[in-house]
C-alpha positions in Angstrom: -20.5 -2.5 -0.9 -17.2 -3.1 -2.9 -15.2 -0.4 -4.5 -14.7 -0.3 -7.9 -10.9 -1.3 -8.9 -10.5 2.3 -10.4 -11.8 3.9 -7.2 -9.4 1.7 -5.3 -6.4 2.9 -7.7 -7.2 6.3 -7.7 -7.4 6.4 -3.9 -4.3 4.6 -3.3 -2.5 6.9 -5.8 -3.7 9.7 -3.9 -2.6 8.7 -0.4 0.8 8.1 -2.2 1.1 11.4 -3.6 0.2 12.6 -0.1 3.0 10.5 1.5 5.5 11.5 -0.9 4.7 15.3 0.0 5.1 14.6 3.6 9.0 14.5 3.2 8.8 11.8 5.7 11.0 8.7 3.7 11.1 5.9 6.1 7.8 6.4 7.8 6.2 7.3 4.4 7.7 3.6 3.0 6.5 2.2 5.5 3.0 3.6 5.1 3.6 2.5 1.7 3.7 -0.5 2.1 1.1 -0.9 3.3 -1.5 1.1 1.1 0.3 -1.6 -1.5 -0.7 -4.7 0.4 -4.4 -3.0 1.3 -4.8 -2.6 -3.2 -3.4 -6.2 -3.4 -5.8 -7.5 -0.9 -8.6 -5.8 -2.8 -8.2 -7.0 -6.5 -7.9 -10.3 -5.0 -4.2 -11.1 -4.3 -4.4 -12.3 -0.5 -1.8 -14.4 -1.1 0.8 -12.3 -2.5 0.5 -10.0 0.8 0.7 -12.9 2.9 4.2 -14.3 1.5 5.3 -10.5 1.9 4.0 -9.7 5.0 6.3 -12.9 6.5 8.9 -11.3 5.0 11.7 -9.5 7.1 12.1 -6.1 6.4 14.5 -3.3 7.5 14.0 0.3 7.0 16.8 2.9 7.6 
C-alpha cells in the first residue's frame, strides 16, 4: 500500500528533527540527503533525484 503524502511529510520531518538532535553535522547531512531524495522519489519526482544523485558532492 502507498503512504499518504502527509504521512510521508510528517515522517520525514521527524527523522529530520531526530538527525538534527544527534549533533552529528556531516553524517546527519548526509542522512539528509537522503530522507530528501527518498520524499522526492515518493511524490513522484524520480527524476529530480536522479540528476542529483549524479551529482558530486563533498561533505566537510
Amino acid at each position: 500500500m502507498r503512504k499518504k503524502k502527509a504521512d510521508i511529510i510528517k515522517e520525514a520531518v521527524e527523522r529530520l528533527e531526530a538527525i538534527e538532535k544527534s549533533g552529528d553535522t556531516e553524517g546527519g547531512h548526509i542522512e539528509a540527503d537522503d530522507i530528501l531524495c527518498e520524499v522526492l522519489k515518493a511524490l513522484g519526482c524520480k527524476e529530480v533525484v536522479d540528476a542529483f544523485e549524479k551529482l558530486d558532492k563533498w561533505y566537510a
